[in-house]
C-alpha positions in Angstrom: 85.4 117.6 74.7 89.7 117.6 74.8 91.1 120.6 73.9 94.4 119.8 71.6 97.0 122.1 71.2 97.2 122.9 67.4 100.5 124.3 67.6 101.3 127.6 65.7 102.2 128.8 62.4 104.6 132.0 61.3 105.4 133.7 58.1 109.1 135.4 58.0 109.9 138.3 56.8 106.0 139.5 57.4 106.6 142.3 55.9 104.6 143.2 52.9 105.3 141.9 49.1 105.0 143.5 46.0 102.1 142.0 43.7 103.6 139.5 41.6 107.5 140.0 42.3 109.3 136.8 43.4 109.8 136.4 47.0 111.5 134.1 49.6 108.9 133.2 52.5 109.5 131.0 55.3 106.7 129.0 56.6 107.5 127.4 60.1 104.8 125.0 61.9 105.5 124.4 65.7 103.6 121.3 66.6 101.6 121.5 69.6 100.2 117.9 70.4 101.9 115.3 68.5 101.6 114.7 64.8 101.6 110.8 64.2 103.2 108.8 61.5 100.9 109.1 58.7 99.4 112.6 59.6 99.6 116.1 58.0 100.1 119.5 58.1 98.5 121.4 55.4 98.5 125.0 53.9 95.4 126.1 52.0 95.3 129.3 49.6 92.1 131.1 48.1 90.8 129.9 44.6 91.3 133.3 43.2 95.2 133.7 44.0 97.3 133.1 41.0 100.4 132.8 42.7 103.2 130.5 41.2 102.5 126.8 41.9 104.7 125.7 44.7 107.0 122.9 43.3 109.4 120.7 45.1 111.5 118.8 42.8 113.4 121.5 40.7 115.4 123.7 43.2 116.7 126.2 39.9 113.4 126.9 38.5 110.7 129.5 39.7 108.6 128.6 42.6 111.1 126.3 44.3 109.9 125.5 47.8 112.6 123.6 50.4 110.5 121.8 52.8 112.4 120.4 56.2 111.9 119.6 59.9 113.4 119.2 62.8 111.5 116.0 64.1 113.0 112.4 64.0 110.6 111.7 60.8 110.7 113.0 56.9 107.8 115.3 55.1 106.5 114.1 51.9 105.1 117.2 49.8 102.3 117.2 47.0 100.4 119.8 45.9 97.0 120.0 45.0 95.1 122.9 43.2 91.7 120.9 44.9 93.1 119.4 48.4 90.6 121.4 50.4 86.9 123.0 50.3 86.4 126.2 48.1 87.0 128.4 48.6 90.5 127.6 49.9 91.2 124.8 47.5 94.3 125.3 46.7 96.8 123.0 48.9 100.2 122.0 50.0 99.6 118.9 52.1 102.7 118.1 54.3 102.5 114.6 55.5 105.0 113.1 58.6 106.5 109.9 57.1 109.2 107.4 59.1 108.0 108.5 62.5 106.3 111.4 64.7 106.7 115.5 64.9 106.9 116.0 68.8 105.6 119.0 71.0 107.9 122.5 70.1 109.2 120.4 67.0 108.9 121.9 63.4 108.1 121.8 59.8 109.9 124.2 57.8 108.9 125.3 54.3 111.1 127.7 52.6 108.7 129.2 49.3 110.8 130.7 46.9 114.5 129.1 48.0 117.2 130.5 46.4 120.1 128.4 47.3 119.9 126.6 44.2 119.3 128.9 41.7 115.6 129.4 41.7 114.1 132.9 41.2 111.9 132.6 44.1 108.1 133.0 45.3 106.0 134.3 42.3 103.2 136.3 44.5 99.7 136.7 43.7 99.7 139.6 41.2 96.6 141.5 42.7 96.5 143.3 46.5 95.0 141.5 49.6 95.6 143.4 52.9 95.2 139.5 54.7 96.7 137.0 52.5 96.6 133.7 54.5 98.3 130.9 54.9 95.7 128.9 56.1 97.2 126.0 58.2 95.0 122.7 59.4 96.6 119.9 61.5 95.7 115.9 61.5 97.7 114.6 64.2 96.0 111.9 65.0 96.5 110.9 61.1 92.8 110.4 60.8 92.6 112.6 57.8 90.2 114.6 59.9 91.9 118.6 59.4 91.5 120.9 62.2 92.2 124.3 61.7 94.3 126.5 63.7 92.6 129.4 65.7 95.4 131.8 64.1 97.0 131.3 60.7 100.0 133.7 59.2 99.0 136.7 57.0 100.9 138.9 54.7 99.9 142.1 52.6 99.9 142.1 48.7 100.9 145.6 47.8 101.0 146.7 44.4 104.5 147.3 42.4 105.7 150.9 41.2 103.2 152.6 38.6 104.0 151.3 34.7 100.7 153.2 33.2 98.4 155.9 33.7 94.9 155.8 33.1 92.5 158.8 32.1 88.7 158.4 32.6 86.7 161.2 31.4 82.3 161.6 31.7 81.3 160.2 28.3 78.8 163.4 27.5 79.0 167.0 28.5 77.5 170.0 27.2 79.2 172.9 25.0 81.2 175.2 27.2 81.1 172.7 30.6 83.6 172.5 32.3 84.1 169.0 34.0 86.1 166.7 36.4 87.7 163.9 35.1 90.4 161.0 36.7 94.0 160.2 36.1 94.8 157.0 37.8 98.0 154.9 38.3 98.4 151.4 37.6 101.1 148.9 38.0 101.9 146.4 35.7 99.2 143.7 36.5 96.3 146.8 37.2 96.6 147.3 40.3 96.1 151.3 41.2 99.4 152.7 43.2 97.3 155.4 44.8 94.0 156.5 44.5 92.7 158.5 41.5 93.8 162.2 41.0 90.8 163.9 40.2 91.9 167.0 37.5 89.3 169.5 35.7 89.1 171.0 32.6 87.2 173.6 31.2 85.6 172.0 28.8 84.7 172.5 24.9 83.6 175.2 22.6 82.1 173.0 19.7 79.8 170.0 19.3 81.8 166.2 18.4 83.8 163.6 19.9 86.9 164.7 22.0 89.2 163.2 24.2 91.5 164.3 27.0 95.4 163.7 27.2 97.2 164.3 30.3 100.5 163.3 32.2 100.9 162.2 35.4 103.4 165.2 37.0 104.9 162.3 39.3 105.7 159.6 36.5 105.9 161.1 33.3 103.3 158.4 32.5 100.6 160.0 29.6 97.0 158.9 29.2 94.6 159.4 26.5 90.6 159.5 28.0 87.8 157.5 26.7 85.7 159.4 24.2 83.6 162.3 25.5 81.0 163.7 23.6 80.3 167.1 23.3 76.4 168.7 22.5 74.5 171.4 22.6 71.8 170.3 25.5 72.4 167.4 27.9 70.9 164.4 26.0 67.8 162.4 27.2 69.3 158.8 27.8 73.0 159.6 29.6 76.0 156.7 29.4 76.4 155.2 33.1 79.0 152.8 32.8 78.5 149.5 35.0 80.0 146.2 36.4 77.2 144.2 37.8 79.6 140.8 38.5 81.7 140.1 40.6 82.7 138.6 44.4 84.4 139.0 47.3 86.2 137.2 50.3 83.2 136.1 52.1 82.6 133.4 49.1 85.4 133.1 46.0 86.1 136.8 45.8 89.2 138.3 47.2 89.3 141.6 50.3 85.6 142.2 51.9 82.1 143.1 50.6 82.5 147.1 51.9 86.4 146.9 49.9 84.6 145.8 46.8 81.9 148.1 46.7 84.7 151.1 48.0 87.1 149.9 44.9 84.5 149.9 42.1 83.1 153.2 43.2 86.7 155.0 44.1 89.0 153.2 42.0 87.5 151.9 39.2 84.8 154.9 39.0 82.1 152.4 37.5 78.5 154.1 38.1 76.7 150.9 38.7 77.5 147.8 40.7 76.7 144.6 41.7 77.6 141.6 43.9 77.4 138.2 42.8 78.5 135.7 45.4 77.6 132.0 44.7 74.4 131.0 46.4 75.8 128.1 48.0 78.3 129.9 49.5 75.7 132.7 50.1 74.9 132.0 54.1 71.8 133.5 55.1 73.4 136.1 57.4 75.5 137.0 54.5 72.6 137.9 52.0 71.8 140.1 54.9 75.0 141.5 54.7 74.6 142.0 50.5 71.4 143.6 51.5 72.8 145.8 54.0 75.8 146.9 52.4 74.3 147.5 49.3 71.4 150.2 50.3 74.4 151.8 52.5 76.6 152.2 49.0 73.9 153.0 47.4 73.6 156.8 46.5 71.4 157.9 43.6 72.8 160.8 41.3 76.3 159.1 42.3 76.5 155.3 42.7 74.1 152.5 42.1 73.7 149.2 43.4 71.8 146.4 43.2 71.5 143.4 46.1 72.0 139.9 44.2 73.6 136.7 44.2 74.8 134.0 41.7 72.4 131.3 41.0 75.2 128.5 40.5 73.3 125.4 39.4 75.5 122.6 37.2 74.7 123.0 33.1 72.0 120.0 32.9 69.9 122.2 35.8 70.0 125.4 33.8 74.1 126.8 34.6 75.3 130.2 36.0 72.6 132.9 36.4 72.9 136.6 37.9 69.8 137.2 40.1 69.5 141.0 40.7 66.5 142.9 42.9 65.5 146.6 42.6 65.7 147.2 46.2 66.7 145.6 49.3 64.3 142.1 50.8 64.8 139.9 48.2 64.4 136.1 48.7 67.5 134.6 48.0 66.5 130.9 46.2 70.0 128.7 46.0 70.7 126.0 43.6 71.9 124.2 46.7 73.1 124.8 50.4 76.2 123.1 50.3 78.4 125.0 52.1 75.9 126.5 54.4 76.0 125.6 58.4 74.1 122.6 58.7 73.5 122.8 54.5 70.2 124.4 55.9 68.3 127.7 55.2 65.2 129.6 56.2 64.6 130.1 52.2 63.6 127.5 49.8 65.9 126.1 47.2 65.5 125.8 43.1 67.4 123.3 41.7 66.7 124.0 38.3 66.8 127.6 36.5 63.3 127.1 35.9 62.2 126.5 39.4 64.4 129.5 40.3 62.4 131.4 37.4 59.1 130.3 38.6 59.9 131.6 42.5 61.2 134.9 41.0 57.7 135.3 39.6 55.9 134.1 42.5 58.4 135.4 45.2 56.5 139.3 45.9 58.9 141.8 47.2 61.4 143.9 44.9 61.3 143.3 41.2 63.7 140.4 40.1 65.8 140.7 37.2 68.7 138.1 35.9 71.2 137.7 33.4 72.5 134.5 31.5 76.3 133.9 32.5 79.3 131.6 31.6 81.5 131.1 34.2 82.6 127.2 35.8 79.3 126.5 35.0 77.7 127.8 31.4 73.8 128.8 31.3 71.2 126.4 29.4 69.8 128.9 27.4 66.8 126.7 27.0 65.7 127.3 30.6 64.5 131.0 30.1 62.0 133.7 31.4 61.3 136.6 29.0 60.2 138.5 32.2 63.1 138.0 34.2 65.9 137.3 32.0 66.8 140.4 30.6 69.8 140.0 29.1 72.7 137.2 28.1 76.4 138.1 29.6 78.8 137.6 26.4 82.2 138.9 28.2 83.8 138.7 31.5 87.0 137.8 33.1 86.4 134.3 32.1 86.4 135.3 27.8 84.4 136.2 25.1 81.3 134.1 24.6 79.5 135.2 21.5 78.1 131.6 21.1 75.5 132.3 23.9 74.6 135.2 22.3 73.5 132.8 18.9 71.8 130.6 21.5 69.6 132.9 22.7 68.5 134.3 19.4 68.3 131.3 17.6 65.9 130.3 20.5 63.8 133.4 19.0 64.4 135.5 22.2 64.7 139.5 22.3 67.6 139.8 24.9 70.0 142.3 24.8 74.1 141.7 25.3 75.9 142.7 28.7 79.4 142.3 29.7 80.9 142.3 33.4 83.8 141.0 35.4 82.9 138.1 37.3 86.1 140.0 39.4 87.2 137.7 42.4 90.8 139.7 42.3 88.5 142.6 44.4 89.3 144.9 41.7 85.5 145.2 40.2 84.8 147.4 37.1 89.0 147.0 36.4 89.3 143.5 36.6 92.4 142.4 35.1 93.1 139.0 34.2 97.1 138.2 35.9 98.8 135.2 36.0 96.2 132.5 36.8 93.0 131.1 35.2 91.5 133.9 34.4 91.9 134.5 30.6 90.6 138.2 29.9 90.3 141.6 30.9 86.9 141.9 32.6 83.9 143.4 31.0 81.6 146.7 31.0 78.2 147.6 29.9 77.4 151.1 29.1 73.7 151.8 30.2 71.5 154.6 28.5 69.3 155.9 31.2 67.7 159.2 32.1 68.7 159.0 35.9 71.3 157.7 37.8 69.1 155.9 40.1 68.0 152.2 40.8 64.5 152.9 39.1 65.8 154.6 36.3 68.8 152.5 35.5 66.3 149.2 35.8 64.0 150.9 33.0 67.2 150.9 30.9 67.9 147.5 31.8 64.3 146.4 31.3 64.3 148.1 27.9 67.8 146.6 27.0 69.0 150.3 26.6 72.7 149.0 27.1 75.8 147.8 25.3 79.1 145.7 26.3 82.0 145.7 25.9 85.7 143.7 27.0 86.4 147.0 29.4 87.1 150.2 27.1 85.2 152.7 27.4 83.7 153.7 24.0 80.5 155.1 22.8 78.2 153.2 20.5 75.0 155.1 19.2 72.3 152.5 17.1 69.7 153.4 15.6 67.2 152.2 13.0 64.7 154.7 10.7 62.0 153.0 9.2 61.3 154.0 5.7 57.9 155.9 7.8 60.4 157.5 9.6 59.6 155.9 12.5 63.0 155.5 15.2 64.3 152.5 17.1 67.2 152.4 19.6 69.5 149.4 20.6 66.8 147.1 22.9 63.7 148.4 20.6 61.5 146.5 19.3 59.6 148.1 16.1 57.6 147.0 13.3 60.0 147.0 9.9 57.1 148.4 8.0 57.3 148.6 4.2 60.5 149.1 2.3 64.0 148.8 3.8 64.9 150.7 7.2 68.1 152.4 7.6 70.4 151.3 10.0 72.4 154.0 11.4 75.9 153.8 13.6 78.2 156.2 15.2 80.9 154.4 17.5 83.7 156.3 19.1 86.5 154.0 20.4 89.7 154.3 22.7 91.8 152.8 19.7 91.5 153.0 16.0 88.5 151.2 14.6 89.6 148.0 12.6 86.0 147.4 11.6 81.9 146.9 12.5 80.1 143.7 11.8 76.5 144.1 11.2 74.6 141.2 12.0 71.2 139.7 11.7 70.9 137.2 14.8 73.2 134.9 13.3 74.0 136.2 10.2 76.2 138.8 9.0 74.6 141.1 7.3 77.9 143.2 6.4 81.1 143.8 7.8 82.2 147.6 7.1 85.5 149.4 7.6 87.1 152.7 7.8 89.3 151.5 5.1 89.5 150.1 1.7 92.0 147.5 -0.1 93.5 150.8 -1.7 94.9 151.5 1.6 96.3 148.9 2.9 100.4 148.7 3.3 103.2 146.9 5.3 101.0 145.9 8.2 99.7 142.5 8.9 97.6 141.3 11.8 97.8 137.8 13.0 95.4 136.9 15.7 94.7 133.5 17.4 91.4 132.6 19.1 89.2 130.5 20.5 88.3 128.1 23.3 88.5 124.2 23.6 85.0 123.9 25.5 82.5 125.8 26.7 83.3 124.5 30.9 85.6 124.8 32.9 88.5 123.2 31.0 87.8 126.1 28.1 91.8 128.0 28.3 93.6 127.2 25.0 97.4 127.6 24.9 99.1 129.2 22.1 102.4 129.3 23.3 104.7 129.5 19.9 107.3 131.9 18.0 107.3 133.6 14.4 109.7 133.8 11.9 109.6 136.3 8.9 111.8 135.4 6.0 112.5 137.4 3.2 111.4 140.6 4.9 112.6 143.0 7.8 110.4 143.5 10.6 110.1 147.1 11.6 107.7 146.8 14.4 105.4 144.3 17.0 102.3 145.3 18.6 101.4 142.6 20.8 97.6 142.2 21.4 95.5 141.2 24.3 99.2 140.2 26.4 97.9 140.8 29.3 99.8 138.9 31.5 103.1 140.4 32.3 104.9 137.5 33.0 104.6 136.6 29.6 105.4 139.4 26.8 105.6 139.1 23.4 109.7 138.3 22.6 111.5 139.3 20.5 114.3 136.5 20.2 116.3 137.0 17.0 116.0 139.3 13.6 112.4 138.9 12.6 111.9 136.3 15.1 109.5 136.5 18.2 108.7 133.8 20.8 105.5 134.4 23.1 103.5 131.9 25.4 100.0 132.7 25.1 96.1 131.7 26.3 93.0 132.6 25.2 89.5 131.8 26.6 86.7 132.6 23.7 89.2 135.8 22.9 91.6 137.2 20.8 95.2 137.1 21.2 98.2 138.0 18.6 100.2 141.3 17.0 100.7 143.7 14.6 104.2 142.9 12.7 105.2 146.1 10.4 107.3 145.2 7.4 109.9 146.8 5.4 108.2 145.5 2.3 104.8 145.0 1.9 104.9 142.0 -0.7 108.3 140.9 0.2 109.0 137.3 1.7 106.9 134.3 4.1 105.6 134.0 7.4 106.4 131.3 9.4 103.9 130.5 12.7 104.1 128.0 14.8 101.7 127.5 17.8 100.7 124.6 19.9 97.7 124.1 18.1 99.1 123.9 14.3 102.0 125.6 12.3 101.4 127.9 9.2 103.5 129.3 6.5 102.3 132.0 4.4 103.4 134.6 1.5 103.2 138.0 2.7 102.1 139.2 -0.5 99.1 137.0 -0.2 97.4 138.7 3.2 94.7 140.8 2.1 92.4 143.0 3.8 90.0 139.9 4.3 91.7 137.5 7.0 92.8 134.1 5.6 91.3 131.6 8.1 92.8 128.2 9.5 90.3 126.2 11.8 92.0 124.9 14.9 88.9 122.3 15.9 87.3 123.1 19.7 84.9 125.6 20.2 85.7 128.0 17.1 89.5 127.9 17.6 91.0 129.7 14.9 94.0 131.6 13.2 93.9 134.3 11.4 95.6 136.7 9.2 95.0 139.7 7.6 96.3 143.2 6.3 96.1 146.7 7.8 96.8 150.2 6.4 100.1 152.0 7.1 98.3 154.5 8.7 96.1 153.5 12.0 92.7 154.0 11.1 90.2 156.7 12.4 89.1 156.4 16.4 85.4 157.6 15.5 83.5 155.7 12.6 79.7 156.4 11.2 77.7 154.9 8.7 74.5 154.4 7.3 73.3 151.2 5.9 69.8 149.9 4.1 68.5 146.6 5.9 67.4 144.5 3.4 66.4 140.9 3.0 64.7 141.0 6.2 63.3 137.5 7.6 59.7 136.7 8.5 59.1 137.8 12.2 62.1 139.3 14.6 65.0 140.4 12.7 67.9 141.2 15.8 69.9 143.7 14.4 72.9 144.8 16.1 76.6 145.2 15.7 79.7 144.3 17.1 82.8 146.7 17.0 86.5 145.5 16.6 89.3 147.3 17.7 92.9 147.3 16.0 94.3 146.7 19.8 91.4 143.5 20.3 88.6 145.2 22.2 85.1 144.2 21.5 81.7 146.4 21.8 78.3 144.8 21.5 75.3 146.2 21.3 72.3 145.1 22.5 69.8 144.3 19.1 66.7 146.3 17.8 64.5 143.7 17.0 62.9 144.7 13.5 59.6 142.5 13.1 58.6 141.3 9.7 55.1 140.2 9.2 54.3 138.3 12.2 56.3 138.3 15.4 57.9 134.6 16.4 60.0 135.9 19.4 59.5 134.4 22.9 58.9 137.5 24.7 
């Protein structure tokens, strides 16, 4: 076979750069054999990286790039965010036009030029220790790419520390004293340093407490998650977990050994996962899941569980998160497309239900899976009630309560999970940046005696669990029969005669807004710390929604308000996430904002000088709104927005933020004929969502597919 000289490719300055700054780069490609008229040079990035999108034509705006050469010939530029096979899809292909690029001769791109008035470079706003400019050549302009044996790397570092974050164990007894964690974070998430670990010496009473502390450093405070304090350790302990989420060696971002290291160091989750797409999953690779997950895996401290993404499209059943007890699973793909040779020692399923069946049939470690929407959404009418434990109804990709409907409407007892789907490598505090990613990543909260695989799968099994979009609150359900019989959040029980009592105690990280208790479908009644009595001068505006269920689900909001009438005292942006993109203020009562949302919440908080005083005016890519102040009331007034429940809404709050901790007892009555799935879901004033998982209360005779 000839051996052609690729050439070589350098980055300049290779020094590191700060997550999400704006940077000049310059890329310069020294062809080694010829590069004929017609062929290319082409850079390929990671899916995951949500760098600004190169662009050549407007030299003042952001992400400018100055492309030039020094052969007898001209470069044509084009971008494309799918030039190239996942998972480096994103491209800049760099054809020779007008003649040839010789031996020693070069292509110059300058990312980020600033000659002309451009801000530069926006880089990736997560860290990578090897971000590559992957280079390919097609000299012979055959449109066949060979890649270079060495492409240019830089490090992603992250910026200078903007927050502190204080996590806390969600239980301890009276008079224990206990560790807990103050961690730094820059502005997109990223930890500065590794977590300080602090103690305190604990508490002398029973009740919900949290701890504030200040970073000596910074100055930067932190107020923990909720603990709660009892008399004797209690028989089902909170284990917080992330069970999605991928890494370098398919979608992900940094290695396999990085992401288990950051969800167990950094983000201090208790329970992890990996979830790498099966058709990216090589066979040496689920060797390598298997293997690094029984060496992470420590019980009393850490648990994992080996697993991959089945990734079939919709019609064939969508996303699904396989999961095994122990190591020696068989992995069962959807397809082997981007396996060597597209072949495998295992057998495929092409369909969920084939992959079900082989789960069954497969022997080895006890399979468990969950139903996910990610690029492809599950078809909840593809099911196992002995494998499919649960339905996934947050991650980085939004908020998906409609799969939760699907799945009871379809009469099955599943209980409600939330994860990442991280492929920044920042599992368990996966935050959502600049790119397609429209929401902080998920948790579920798992009620389990031990901290141990067998243990926590019991939970799991028993849908002991509840999610939520990444705080850390506690969520007690219960439900008394009028036999006094007891049922927790998974439970299923007989409703017996009369009217059980539901009983809640939730415990946030923000003030409670209010607790929706629903039936399946139905909402059964929608309670509050508050009444109409005490509402004042704030209003809450929120947009939501998605325009699909796919891929092409991100809805822009991008719009401004103008209050007339009234004086605006205060704006408490919510669920602004990305930092390049605050909530602005840009006149006297006037704010600007561009804005996404992906089944989420997005909006603010606007405090008035008048409570009854003067009109709203809202304007939004999706429709325009003008409203009295005086007529926002504590239930939201509602415009539709068409998609998949797009919506605006508006409603009041009290002057006062509400109480963190809320409880409440309520009668269930009107009770259906067979499962009744009773469970809530929790609304914070600052946009984060708990679920739990439902007790299913049966009613004469049971109709549920399990």
């Amino acid at each position: 076979m000839q051996h052609i000289d690729l050439g070589r490719a350098v980055i300049e300055p290779s020094k590191p750069v700060v997550a999400g700054s704006f940077a000049t780069l310059t890329f310069t490609y020294t062809a080694g054999h010829p590069i004929d008229d017609t062929g290319y040079v082409k850079i390929v990035f990671r899916f995951a990286s949500d760098f600004g999108t190169p662009q050549f034509h407007a030299p003042k705006l952001p992400d400018y790039c100055r492309v030039h050469t020094t052969g007898d010939c001209r470069i044509e530029c084009r971008w494309d965010p799918k030039g190239h096979t996942r998972p480096w899809g994103r491209s800049i292909f760099l054809k020779v036009m007008g003649g040839f690029l010789d031996r020693g001769q070069k292509i110059i791109v300058v990312f980020g030029d600033t000659s002309a008035g451009s801000p530069g470079w926006q880089m990736q706003t997560f860290c990578e220790d090897t971000f590559e400019f992957k280079t390919l050549v097609d000299p012979i302009a055959t449109y066949e790419f060979k890649e270079l044996a060495a492409s240019p790397v830089l490090c992603i570092m992250p910026d200078r520390p903007s927050r502190s974050v204080c996590i806390a164990p969600p239980q301890i007894r009276i008079g224990e004293g206990f560790a807990y964690h103050l961690k730094l974070e820059d502005r997109w998430g990223n930890p500065t340093a590794p977590p300080a670990t602090c103690t305190h010496p604990g508490f002398h009473q029973a009740g919900i407490f949290r701890v504030t502390a200040t970073d000596k450093a910074t100055a930067l405070p932190a107020v923990s998650n909720p603990i709660r304090v009892a008399g004797r350790t209690p028989q089902l302990k909170a284990y917080w977990a992330d069970l999605h989420g991928q890494s370098e060696e398919t979608i992900g971002t940094n290695s396999i050994d990085d992401y288990f290291k950051f969800a167990r160091d950094y983000a201090l989750v208790d329970v992890c996962g990996h979830q790498g797409n099966d058709f990216q999953v090589t066979d040496d690779f689920w060797k390598t899941i298997n293997r690094t997950g029984k060496k992470f895996y420590q019980p009393n401290r850490f648990v994992t569980f080996p697993g991959y993404e089945w990734s079939g499209n919709t019609p064939l059943g969508g996303d699904r998160n396989v999961y095994f007890t122990s190591e020696g699973g068989r992995i069962s793909r959807s397809c082997t497309d981007l396996l060597p040779g597209k072949t495998s020692i295992y057998e495929d399923s092409p369909t969920a239900s084939l992959l079900f069946e082989k789960l069954r049939s497969g022997g080895g470690p006890r399979p468990f899976a969950f139903a996910h929407v990610g690029g492809r959404y599950a078809d909840m009418r593809m099911h196992d009630p002995d494998i499919e434990l649960a339905v996934e109804v947050h991650s980085a990709w939004g908020t998906f309560e409609w799969l939760v409907d699907e799945a009871l409407s379809l009469g099955y007892r599943i209980g409600i999970c939330a994860n990442s789907d991280d492929h920044k490598g920042r599992p368990g505090a996966s935050y959502p940046g600049a790119g397609k990613f429209g929401a902080l990543g998920g948790l579920t909260c798992i009620l389990a005696h031990k901290l141990d695989r067998k243990h926590v799968f019991q939970a799991l099994a028993s849908r002991h669990f509840y999610a939520t979009t990444g705080h850390r609150c506690l969520v007690g359900l219960t439900v008394v029969t009028a036999d006094k019989r007891q049922a927790m959040m998974g439970d299923v029980i007989d409703a017996g005669p009369g009217s059980p009592l539901l009983q809640v105690d939730f415990a946030g990280t923000g003030p409670v807004e209010r607790v929706v208790v629903r039936n399946g479908r139905k909402t059964v009644k929608t309670l509050r710390p508050y009444g109409r009595k005490d509402l004042g001068r704030r209003i809450k505006i929120l947009w939501s929604g998605a325009e699909v269920r796919g891929r092409a689900r991100m809805v822009a909001w991008d719009g401004n308000l103008r209050v007339v009438g009234n004086r605006v005292l205060d704006a408490t942006p919510i669920n602004f996430r990305n930092a390049s993109c605050p909530l602005e203020k840009t006149g006297e009562g006037e704010f600007a904002w561009k804005s996404v949302t992906t089944g989420g919440a997005a909006g603010m908080i606007l405090t008035l000088e008048n409570p009854r005083e003067g009109w709203i005016h809202l304007q939004t890519a999706q429709r325009s709104i003008r409203l009295a102040v005086k007529s926002a009331g504590l239930d939201p007034q509602t415009w539709d927005c068409g998609g998949l429940f797009k919506k605006i809404e508006i409603h009041r709050l009290p002057d006062q933020a509400p109480v963190h901790d809320f409880s409440f007892e309520l009668p269930l009555t009107g009770l259906g004929k067979g499962d009744n799935p009773i469970y809530i879901c929790a609304v914070q004033e600052d946009g984060h969502m708990a679920w739990t998982s439902p007790v299913y209360l049966i009613r004469g005779t049971p109709k549920a597919k399990a």
